[in-house]
Kinemage of the C-alpha trace (Angstrom):
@kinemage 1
@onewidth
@group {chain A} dominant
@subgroup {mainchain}
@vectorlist {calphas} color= white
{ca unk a 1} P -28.709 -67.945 -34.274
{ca unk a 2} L -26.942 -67.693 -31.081
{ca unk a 3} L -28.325 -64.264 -30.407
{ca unk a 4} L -31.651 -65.409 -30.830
{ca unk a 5} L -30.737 -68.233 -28.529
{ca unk a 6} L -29.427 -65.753 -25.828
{ca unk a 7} L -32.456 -63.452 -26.341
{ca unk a 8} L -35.079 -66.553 -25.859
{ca unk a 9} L -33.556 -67.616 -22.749
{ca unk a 10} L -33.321 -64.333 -21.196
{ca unk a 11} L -36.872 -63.679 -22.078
{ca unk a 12} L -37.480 -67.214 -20.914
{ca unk a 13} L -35.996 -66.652 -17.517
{ca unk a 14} L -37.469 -63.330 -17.033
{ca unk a 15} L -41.051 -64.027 -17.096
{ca unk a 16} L -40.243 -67.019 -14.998
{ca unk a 17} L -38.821 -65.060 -12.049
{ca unk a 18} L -41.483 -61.966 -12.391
{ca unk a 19} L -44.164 -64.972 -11.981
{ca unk a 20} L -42.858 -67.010 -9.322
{ca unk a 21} L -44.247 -64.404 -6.601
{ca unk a 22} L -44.125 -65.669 -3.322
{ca unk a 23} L -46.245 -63.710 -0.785
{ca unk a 24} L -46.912 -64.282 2.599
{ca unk a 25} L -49.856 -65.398 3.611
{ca unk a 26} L -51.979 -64.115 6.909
{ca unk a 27} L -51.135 -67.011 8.648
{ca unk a 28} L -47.698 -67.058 8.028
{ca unk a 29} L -47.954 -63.523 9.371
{ca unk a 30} L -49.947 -64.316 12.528
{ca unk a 31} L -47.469 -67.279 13.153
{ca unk a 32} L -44.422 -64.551 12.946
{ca unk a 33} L -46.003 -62.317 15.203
{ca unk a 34} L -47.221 -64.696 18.026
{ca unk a 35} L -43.432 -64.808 19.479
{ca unk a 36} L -43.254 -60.672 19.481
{ca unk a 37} L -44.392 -58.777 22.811
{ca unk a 38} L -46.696 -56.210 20.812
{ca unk a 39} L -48.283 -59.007 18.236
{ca unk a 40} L -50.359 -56.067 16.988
{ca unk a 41} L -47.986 -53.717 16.144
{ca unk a 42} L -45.971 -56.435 14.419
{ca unk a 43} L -49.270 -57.532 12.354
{ca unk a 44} L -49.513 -54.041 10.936
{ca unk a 45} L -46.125 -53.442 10.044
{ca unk a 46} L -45.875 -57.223 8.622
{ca unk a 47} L -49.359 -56.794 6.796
{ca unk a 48} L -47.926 -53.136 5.433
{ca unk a 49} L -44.478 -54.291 4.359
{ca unk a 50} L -46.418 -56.923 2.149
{ca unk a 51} L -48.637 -54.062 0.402
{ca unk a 52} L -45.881 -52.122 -0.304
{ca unk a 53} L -43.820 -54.864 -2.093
{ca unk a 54} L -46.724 -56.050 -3.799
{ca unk a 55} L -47.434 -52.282 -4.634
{ca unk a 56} L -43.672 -52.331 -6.148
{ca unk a 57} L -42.596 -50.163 -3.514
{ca unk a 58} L -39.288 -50.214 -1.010
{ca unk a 59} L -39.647 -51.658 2.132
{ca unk a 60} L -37.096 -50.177 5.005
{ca unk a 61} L -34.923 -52.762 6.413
{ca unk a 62} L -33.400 -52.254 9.466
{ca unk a 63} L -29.814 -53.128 10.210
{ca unk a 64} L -28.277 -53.434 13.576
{ca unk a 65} L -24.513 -53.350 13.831
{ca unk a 66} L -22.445 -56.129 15.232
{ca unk a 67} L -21.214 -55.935 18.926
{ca unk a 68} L -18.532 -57.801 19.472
{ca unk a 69} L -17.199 -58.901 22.803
């Protein structure tokens, strides 16, 4: 019983995180991108980042070290 218990929740939980998809929407994009100096550049790269998660692909992330003073 209990490992039917444990398998219905993790089934349970599973399908409820693959379907709670959050994408950003064009507008949120265009909102981002008014603040950059090229707004076009970061449009594409935004709008191609979203494709490729949606695609189930890895983004790259860049990380910028720390500078301390």
């Amino acid at each position: 019983m209990k490992l039917f218990f444990k398998g219905f929740l993790l089934v349970l939980l599973s399908s409820v995180l693959v379907l709670e998809n959050n994408a950003i929407s064009n507008l949120q994009i265009s909102r981002i991108c008014r603040k950059e100096r090229k707004e076009k550049a970061c449009l594409k790269r935004l709008k191609l980042n979203r494709e490729l998660l949606d695609n189930g692909k890895p983004i790259e992330i860049p990380v910028y070290p720390y500078k301390s003073k």
